[in-house]
C-alpha positions as CSV (number, residue, x, y, z in Angstrom):
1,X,5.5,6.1,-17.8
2,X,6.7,2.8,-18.3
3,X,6.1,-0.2,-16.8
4,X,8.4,-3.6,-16.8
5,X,7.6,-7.2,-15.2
6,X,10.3,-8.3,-15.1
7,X,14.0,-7.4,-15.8
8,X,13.6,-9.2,-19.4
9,X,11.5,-6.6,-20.5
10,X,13.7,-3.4,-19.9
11,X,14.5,-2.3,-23.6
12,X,17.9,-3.4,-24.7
13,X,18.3,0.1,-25.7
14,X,17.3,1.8,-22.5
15,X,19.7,4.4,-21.8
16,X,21.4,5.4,-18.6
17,X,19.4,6.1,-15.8
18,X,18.7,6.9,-11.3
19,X,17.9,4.2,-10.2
20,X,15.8,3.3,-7.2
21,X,15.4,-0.2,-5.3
22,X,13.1,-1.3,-2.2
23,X,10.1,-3.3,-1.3
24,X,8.3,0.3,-0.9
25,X,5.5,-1.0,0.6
26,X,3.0,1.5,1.2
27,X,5.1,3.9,-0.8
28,X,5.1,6.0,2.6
29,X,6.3,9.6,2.9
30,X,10.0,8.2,3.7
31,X,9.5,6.7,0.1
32,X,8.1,8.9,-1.4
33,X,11.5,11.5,-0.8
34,X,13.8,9.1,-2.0
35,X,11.8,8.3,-5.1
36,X,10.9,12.0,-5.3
37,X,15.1,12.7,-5.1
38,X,15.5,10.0,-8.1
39,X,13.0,11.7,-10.0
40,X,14.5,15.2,-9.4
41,X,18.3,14.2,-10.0
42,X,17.0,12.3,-13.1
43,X,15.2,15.6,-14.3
44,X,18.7,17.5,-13.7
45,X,20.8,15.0,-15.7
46,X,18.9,14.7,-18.7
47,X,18.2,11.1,-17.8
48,X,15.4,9.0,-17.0
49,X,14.5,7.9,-13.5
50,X,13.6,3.5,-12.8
51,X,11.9,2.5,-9.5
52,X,12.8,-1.5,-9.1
53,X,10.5,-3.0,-6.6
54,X,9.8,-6.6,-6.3
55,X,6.8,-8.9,-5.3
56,X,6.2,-11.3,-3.5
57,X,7.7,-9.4,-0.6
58,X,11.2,-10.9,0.2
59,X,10.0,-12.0,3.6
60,X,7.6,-14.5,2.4
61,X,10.6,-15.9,0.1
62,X,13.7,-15.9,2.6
63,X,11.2,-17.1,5.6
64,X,8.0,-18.5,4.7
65,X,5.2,-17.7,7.1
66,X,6.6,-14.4,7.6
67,X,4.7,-12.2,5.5
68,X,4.3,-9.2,6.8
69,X,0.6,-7.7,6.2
70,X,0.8,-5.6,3.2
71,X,0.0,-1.7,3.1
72,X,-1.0,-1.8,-0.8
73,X,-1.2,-4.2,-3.5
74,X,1.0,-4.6,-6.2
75,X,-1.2,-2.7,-8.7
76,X,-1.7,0.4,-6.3
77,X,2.3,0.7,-5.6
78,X,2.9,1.0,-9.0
79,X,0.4,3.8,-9.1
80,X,1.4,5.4,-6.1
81,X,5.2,5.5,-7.4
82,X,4.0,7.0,-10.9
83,X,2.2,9.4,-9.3
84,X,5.7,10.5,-8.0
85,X,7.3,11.4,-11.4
86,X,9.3,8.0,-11.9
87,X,9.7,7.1,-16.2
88,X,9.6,3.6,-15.4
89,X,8.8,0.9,-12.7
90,X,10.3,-2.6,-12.8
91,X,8.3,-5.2,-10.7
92,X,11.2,-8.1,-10.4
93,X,9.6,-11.5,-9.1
94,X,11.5,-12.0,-6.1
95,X,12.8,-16.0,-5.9
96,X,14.8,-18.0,-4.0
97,X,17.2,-18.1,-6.5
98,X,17.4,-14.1,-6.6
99,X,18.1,-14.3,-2.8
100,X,20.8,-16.1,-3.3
101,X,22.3,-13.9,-6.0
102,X,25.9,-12.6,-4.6
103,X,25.6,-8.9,-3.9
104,X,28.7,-8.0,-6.8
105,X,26.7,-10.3,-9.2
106,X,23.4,-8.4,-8.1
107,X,24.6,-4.8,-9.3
108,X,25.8,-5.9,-12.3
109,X,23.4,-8.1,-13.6
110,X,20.3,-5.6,-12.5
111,X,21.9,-2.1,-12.1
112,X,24.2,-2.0,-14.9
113,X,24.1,-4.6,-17.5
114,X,20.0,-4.3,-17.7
115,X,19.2,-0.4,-16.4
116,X,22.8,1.4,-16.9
117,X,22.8,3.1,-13.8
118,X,24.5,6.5,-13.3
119,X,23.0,7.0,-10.4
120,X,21.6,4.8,-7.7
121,X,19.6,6.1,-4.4
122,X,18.3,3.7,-1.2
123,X,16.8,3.8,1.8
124,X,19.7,4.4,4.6
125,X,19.1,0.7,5.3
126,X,19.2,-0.9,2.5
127,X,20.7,-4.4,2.2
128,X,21.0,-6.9,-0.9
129,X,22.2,-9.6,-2.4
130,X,22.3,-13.6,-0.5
131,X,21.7,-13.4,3.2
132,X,21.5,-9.5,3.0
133,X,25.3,-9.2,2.8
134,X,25.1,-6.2,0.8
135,X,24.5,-2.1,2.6
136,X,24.8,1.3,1.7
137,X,28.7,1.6,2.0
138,X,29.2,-2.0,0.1
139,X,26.6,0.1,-2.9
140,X,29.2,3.3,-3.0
141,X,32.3,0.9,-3.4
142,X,30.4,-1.4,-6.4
143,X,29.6,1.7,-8.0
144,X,33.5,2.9,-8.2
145,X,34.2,-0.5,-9.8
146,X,31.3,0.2,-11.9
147,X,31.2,3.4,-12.9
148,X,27.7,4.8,-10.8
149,X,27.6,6.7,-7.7
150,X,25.3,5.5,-4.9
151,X,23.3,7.2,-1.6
152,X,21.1,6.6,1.0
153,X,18.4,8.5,2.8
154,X,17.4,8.0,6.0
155,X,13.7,7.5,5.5
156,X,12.2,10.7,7.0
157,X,10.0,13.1,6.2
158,X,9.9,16.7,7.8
159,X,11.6,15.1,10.8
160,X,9.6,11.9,11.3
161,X,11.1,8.5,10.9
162,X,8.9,7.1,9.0
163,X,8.9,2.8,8.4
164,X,6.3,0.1,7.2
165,X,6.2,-1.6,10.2
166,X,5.2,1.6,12.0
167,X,2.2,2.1,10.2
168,X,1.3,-1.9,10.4
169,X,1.6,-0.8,14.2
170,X,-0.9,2.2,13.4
171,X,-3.1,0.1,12.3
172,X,-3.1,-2.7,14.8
173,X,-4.2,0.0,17.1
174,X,-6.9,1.2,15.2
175,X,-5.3,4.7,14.9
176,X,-5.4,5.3,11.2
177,X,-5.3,8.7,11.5
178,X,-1.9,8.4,12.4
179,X,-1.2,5.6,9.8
180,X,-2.1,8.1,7.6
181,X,-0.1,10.4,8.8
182,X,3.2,8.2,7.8
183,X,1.7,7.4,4.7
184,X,0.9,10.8,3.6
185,X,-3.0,10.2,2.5
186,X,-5.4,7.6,4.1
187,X,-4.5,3.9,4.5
188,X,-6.5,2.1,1.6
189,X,-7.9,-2.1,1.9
190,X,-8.9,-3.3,-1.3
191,X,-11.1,-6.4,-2.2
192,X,-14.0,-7.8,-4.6
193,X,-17.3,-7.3,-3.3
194,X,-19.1,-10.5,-2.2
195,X,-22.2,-11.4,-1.0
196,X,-22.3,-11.5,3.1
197,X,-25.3,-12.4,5.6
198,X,-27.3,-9.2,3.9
199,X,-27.8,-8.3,7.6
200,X,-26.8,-4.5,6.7
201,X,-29.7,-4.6,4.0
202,X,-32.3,-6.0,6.2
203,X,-31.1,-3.2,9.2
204,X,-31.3,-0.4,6.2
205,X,-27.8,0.0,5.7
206,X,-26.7,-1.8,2.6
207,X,-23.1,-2.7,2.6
208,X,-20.4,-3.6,0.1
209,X,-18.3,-6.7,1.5
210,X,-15.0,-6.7,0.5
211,X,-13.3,-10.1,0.1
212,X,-9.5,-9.0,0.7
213,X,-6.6,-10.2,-0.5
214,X,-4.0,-12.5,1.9
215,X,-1.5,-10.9,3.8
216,X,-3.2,-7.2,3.4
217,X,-3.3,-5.2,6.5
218,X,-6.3,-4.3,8.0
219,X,-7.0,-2.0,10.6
220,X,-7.9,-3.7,13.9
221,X,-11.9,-4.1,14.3
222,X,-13.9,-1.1,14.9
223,X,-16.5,1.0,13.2
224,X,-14.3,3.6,10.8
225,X,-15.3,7.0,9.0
226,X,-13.8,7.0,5.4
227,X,-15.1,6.4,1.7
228,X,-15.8,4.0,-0.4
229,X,-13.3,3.8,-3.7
230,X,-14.6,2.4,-7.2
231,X,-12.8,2.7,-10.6
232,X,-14.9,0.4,-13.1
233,X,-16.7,0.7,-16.2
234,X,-20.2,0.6,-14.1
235,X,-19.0,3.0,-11.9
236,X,-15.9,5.5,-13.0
237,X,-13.9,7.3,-10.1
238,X,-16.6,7.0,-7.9
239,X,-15.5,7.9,-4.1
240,X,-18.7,7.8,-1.6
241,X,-18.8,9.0,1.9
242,X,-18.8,5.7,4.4
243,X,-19.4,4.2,7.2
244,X,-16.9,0.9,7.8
245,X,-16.8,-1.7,9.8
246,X,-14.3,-4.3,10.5
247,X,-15.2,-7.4,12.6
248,X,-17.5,-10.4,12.8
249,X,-20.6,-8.8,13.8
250,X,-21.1,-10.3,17.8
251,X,-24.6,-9.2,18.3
252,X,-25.5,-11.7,15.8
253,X,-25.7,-15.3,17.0
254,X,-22.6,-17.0,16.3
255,X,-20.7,-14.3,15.0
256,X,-18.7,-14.8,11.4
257,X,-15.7,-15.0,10.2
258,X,-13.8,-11.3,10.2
259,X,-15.4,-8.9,7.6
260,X,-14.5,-5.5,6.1
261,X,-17.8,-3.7,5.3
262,X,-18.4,-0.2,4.1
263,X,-21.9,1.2,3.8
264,X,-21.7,4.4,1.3
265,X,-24.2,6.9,2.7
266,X,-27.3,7.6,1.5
267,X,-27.2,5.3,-1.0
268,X,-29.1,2.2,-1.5
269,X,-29.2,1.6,-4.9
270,X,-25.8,0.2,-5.8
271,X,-25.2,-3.0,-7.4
272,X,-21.3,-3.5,-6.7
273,X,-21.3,-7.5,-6.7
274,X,-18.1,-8.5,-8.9
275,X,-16.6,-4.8,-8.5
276,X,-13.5,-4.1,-7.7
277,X,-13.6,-1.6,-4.7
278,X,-11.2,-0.2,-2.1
279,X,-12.4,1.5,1.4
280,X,-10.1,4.5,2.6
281,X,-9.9,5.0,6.0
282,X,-10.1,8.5,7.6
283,X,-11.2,8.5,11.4
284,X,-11.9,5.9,14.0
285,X,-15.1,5.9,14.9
286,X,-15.4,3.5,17.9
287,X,-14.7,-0.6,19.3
288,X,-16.6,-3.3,17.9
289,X,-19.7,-4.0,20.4
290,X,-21.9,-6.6,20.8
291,X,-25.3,-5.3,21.1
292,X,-28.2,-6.6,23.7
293,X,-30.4,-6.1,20.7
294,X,-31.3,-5.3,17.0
295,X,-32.7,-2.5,17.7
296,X,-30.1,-1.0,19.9
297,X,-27.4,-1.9,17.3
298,X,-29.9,0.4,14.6
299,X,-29.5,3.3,16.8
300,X,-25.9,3.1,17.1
301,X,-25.6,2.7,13.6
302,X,-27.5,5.5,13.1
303,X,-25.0,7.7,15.2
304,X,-21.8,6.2,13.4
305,X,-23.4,7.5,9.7
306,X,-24.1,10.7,11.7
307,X,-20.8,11.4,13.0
308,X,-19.2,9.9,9.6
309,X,-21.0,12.5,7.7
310,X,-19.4,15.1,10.0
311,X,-16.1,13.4,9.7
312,X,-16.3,13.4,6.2
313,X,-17.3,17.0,6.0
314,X,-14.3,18.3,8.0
315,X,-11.7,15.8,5.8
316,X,-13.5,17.5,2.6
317,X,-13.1,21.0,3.5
């Protein structure tokens, strides 16, 4: 599996290939068919399969403050799309001048002169080149001029219509379950682990606080049942059972700023400061609530790592 930042590094030699384009945000079960199809058709042909996706989003680009909150970073969609079979993804930094690249101009300098397309698959409403002139049926009738042959997929998967603002919805609402649902595994927020308050220490709940990055989409607040994610050197392919919570902690006098918190169960001896980490989110658990006292917080938090561990059980099954 290769992978390219950057159209300049796409071997001069590279030979013809399927060709994917989106945002793929999420890399949702509507993307993962069409890259899945690429994949597949590549496989068929003898030919190998590129996934071009770009960052920063366009949005941010075309209209500045627009940003929609991202369902994964840039480094976990090009994991999720390797994970789907792709030989190569092409992250292309997305500028205004790109935007204002004429959509003729677009498929030849990217689809044919740098990845020799033979093939080229889309979402159903896909649009490119300057002010998003370019669609599906615009794709089909470049491709006769230059030799490739273009579709587009609806994005759906076993009947669902499935989009990234849907599951940015999901989430709003607090209803992961069905944000993961769309997504096809659990909706992931990933962050460095900072030091807080230390309130969960001093209550017997140690927890790791991530420090997120802008623009990433977050679950509204609530308590959450899910795990805690670590790759590192300290701590390879760990995944803990957890308890989350997302908020800024209103039984305490003056509150905070808005945190994402995970405790991992039953463990209190973990050092994560400076650790890379990632909470997966399985269940809603309940609302944020500001507690009359310490104590009466304790014994709520008690029942959350209670039904988490039940939660957790079920998921594991």
């Amino acid at each position: 599996m290769r992978r390219w930042h950057g159209l300049e590094e796409v071997p001069a030699d590279w030979g013809r290939s399927v060709v994917t384009i989106g945002v793929f945000d999420g890399v949702h079960r509507g993307h993962q068919r069409i890259v899945g199809r690429a994949a597949e058709l590549a496989r068929e042909r003898g030919l190998r399969s590129v996934v071009i996706t770009f960052d920063p989003h366009p949005d941010e680009v075309v209209r500045p403050g627009t940003h929609p909150p991202l369902l994964s970073t840039t480094r976990r969609r090009i994991e999720l799309l390797e994970s789907l079979g792709t030989d190569a993804v092409v992250v292309v930094p997305f500028t205004l001048e790109l935007s204002k690249v004429p959509p003729d101009e677009f498929v030849q300098s990217v689809l044919v002169d740098r990845l020799h397309a033979a093939h080229v698959i889309v979402g159903a409403d896909f649009r490119f080149g300057h002010k998003a002139k370019g669609d599906v049926a615009l794709l089909k009738e470049l491709g006769e001029k230059y030799d490739f042959t273009a579709e587009g997929m609806p994005l759906v998967a076993n009947g669902d219509t499935i989009s990234s603002t849907y599951i940015r919805a999901r989430l709003d609402a607090g209803d992961v379950e069905g944000a993961a649902h769309a997504l096809g595994r659990p909706h992931r927020v990933e962050g460095v682990v900072v030091r807080g308050h230390m309130r969960g220490r001093a209550l017997g709940f140690p927890t790791a606080n991530l420090e997120t990055q802008p623009h990433t989409a977050i679950p509204s607040d609530g308590v959450y049942a899910g795990w805690l994610v670590c790759d590192s050197e300290r701590y390879p392919r760990f995944r803990w059972p957890a308890a989350i919570s997302i908020g800024t902690n209103p039984t305490f006098e003056g509150g905070g700023e808005r945190t994402v918190e995970a405790y991992a169960l039953d463990r209190d001896d973990l050092d994560l400061y400076g650790e890379h980490m990632a909470v997966d989110f399985q269940a809603r658990l309940r609302d944020t609530l500001k507690f009359d006292s310490v104590d009466a917080l304790i014994e709520q938090m008690h029942r959350d790592v209670a039904r988490t561990r039940e939660i957790i059980a079920a998921a594991d099954r």
